[in-house]
C-alpha positions as CSV (number, residue, x, y, z in Angstrom):
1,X,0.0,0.0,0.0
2,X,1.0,3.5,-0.7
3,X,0.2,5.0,2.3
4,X,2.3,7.2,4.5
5,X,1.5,7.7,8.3
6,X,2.1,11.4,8.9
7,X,2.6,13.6,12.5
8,X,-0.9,13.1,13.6
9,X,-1.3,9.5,12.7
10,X,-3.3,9.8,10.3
11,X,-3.0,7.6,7.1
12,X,-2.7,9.6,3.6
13,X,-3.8,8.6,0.6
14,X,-2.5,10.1,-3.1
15,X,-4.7,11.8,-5.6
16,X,-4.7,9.9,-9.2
17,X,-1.6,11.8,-10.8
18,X,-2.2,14.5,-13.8
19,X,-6.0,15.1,-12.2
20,X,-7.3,17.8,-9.8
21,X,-10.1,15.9,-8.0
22,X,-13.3,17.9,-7.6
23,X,-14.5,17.6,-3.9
24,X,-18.7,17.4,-3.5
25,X,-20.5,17.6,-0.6
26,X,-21.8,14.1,-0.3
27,X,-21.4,10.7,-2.3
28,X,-22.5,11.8,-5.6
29,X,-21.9,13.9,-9.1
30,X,-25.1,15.8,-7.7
31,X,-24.1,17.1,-4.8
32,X,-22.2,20.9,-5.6
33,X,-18.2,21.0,-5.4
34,X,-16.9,22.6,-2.2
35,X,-13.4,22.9,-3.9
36,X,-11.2,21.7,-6.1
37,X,-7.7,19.2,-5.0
38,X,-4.7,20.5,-6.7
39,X,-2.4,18.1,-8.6
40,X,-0.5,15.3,-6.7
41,X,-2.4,15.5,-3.4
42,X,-2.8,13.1,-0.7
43,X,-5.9,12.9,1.3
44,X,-6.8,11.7,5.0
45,X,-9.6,9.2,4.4
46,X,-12.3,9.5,7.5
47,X,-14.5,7.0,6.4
48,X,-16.1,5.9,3.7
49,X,-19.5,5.6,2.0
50,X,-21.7,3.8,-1.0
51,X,-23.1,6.3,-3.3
52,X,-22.8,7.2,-7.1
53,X,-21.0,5.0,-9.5
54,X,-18.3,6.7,-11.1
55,X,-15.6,5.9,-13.3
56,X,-11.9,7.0,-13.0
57,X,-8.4,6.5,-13.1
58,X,-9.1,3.5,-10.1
59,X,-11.8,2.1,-12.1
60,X,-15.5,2.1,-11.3
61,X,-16.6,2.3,-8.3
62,X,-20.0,3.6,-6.1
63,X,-17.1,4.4,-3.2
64,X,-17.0,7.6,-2.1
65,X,-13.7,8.5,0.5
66,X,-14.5,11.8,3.3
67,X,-11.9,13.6,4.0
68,X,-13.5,16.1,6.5
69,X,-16.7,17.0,7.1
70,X,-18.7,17.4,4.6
71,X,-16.3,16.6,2.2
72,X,-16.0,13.8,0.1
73,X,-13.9,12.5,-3.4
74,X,-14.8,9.4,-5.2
75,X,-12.4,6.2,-4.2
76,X,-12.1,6.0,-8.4
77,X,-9.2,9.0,-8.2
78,X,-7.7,7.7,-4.8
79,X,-4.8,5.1,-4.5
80,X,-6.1,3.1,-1.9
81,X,-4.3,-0.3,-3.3
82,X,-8.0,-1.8,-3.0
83,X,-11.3,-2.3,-4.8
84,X,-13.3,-2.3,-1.4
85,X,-13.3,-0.4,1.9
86,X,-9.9,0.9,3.4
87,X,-11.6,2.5,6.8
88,X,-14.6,2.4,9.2
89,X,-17.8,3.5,6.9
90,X,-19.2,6.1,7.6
91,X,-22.1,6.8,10.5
């Protein structure tokens, strides 16, 4: 796996290279973009949560990582190094 532990402990995850990863407020192309990841990012991944298939750089996947409240990026432009949960889902 590709993950790095950083000061807090908290596990970090890259961002598919060559994309900037739009960041929606829930699982879903739906849901409006609270910002935009810049190239070659890494992300904490809270939990994680079923909601609108999408296809990316990963594959395809109904996935969706948080990465703080209220923020979430679909698992298909996230290195997790699986097809299936990596974390606690989310409550």
């Amino acid at each position: 796996m590709d993950a790095v532990e950083v000061a807090a402990g908290a596990i970090t995850y890259p961002t598919a290279p060559g994309y900037q990863v739009n960041v929606r407020s829930g699982p879903g192309t739906n849901h409006r973009v609270v910002k935009v990841l810049p190239y070659n990012t890494r992300v904490p991944i809270r939990c994680q949560r079923h909601g609108e298939k999408v296809s990316g750089p990963y594959g395809t996947t109904d996935i969706w990582d948080n990465i703080a409240p209220g923020q979430y990026v679909s698992d298909a432009y996230v290195r997790t190094g699986s097809d299936g949960f990596v974390t606690v889902p989310c409550g």
